[in-house]
C-alpha positions as CSV (number, residue, x, y, z in Angstrom):
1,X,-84.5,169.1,62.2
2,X,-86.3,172.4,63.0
3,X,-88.2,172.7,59.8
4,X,-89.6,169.2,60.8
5,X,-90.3,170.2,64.5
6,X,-92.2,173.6,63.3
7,X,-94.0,170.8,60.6
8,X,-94.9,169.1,63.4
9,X,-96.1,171.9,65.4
10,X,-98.2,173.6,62.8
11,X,-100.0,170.0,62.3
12,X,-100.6,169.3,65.7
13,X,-102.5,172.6,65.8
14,X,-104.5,172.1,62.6
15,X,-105.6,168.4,64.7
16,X,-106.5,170.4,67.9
17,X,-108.5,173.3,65.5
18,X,-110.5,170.8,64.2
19,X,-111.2,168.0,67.1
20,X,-113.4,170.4,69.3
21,X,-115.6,168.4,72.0
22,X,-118.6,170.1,70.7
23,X,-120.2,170.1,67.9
24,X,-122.4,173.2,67.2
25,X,-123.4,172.9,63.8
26,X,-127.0,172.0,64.3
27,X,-129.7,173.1,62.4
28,X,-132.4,175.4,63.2
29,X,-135.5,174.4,61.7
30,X,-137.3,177.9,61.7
31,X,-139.9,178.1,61.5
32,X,-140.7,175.1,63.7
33,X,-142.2,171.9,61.9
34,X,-145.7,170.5,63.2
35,X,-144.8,166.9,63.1
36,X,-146.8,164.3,61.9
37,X,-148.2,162.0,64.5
38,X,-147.9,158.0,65.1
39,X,-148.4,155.7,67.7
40,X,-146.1,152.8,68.3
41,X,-145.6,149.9,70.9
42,X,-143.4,151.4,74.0
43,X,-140.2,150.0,76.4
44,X,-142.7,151.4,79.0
45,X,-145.5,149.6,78.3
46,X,-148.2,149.8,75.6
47,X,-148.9,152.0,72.9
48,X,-147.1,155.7,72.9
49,X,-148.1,158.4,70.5
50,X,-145.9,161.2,69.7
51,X,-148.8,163.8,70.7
52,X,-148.2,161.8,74.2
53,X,-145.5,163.8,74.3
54,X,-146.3,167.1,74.3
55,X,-146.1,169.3,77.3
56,X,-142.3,168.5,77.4
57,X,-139.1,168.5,75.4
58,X,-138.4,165.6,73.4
59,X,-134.9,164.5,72.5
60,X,-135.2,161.3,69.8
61,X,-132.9,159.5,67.8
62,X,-133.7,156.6,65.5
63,X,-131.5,154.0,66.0
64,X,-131.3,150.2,67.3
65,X,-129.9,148.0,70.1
66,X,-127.3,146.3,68.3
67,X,-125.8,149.2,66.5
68,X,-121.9,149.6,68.0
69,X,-121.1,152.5,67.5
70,X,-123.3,155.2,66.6
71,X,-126.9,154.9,68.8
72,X,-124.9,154.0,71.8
73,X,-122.5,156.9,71.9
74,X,-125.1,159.2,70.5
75,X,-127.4,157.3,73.7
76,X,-125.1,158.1,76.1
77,X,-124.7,161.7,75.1
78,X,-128.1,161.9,75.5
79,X,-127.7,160.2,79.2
80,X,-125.0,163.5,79.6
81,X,-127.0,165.7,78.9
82,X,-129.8,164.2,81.2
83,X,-127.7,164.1,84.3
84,X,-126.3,167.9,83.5
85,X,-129.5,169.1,83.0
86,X,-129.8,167.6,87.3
87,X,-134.2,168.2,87.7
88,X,-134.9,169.6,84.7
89,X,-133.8,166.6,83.1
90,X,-137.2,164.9,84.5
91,X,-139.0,167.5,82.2
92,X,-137.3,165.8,79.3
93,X,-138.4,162.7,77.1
94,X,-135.5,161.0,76.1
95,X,-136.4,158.9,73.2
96,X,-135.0,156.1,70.7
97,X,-137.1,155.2,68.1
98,X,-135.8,152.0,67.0
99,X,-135.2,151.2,62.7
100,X,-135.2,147.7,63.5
101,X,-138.5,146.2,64.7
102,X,-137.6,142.2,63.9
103,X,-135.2,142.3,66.5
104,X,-136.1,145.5,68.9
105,X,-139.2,144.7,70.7
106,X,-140.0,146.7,74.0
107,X,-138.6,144.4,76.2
108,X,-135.4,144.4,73.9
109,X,-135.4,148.2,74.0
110,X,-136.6,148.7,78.0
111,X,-133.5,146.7,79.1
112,X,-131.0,148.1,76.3
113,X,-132.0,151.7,77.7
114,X,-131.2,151.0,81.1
115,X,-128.1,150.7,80.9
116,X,-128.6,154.6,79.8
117,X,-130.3,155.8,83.2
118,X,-134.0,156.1,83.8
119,X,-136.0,158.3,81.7
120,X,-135.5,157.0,78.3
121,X,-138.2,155.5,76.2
122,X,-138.0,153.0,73.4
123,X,-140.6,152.7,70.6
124,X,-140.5,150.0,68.4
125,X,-140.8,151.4,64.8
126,X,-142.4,150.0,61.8
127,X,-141.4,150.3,58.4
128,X,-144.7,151.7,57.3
129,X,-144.4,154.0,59.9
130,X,-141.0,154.9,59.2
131,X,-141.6,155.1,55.7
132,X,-144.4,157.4,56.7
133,X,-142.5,159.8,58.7
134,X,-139.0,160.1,57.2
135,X,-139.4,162.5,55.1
136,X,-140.1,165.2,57.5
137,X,-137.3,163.3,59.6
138,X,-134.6,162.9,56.5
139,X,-134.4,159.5,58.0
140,X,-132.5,157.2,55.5
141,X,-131.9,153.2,56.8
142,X,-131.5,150.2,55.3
143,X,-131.5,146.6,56.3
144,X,-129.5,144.0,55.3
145,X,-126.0,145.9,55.3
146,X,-124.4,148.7,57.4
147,X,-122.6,147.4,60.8
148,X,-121.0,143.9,60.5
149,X,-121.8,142.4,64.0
150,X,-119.2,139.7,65.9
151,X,-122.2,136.9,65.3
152,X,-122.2,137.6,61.6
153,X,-125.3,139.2,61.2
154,X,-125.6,142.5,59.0
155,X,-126.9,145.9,61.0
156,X,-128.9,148.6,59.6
157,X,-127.4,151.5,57.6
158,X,-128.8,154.6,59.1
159,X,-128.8,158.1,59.7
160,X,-127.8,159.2,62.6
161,X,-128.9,162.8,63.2
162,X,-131.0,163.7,66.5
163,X,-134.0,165.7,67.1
164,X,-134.7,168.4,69.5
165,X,-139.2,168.7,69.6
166,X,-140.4,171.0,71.3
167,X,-143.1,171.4,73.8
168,X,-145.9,171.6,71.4
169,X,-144.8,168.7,68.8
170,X,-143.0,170.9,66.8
171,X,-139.5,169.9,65.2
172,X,-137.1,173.1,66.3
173,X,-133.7,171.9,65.5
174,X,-131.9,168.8,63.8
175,X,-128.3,167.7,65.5
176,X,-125.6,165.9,63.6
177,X,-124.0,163.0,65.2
178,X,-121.1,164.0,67.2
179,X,-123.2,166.7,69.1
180,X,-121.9,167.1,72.6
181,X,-124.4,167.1,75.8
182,X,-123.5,170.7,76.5
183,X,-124.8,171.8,73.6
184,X,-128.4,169.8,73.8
185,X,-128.5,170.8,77.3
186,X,-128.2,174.7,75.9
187,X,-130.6,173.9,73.8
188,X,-133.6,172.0,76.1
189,X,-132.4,174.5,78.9
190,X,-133.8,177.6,75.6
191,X,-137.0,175.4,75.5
192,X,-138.0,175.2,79.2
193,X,-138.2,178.7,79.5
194,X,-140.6,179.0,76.8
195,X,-144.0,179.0,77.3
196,X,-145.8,176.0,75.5
């Protein structure tokens, strides 16, 4: 009976080791990636181009409305790290750039990212803009298979890591999904000291 109670034990620990609330493991992308830039219809209003932008931190994810699992937990980590960050989070874009335009218009997106907080913006991708782009993104989706929805409709298969641009457009560090606010907050808190 003891044997299986010290079994227990040691296993219990191992689970603990291994489920941290924070995921560190992003990637530094050094040194820092100009990005390309593109120009796509906006949950704001009108067009918006990346070079927009500049001047502030962006935080962007590509992603959709109907995804269940991970845009909106992804989303609202990003809506974490927005309220911890208190006023500088106002100095932040907090973007989703959606993967699937048939059904993600920006009126789609503007009321799917309210229920995020204020300060997100949705831009309603294209796939030759996608296309275009995903390389220096290692975006990877696919239509037509992924999430099965409650309706019956297939999802798009995606990746799901975020990006942290800085001030000047450049791509400074790639996140995997599961990142924690505290450690974009970190992050965006590094960049708004810099000088742009």
């Amino acid at each position: 009976m003891r044997r299986w109670f010290v079994l227990w034990l040691i296993v219990l620990s191992a689970c603990s080791l291994t489920n941290t609330s924070s995921v560190s493991t992003a990637t530094i992308v050094d040194p820092p990636t100009v990005l390309s830039d593109f120009s796509l219809p906006a949950s704001i209003g009108g067009e918006v181009r990346l070079s927009d932008l500049r001047g502030r931190p962006v935080l962007l994810y590509f992603g959709y409305t109907r995804c269940p699992d991970y845009c909106p937990i992804t989303l609202s980590e990003f809506r974490k790290a927005r309220d911890q960050l208190g006023i500088d989070g106002e100095q932040v874009h907090f973007v989703l750039i959606s993967i699937d335009p048939a059904n993600d218009t920006p009126e789609v997106l503007a009321k799917y990212l309210q229920t995020f907080g204020a300060g997100f913006i949705g831009l309603q991708g294209n796939d030759a803009t996608l296309r275009r782009i995903s390389k220096e993104y290692g975006l990877t989706y696919r239509h037509s298979g992924g999430h099965q929805h409650h309706h019956g409709s297939d999802g798009v298969e995606h990746s799901t890591a975020s990006y942290l641009i800085d001030q000047n457009g450049r791509l400074r560090i790639v996140y995997p999904y599961g990142t924690a606010a505290d450690v974009y907050v970190q992050d965006i808190r590094a960049l708004l000291k810099e000088t742009p």
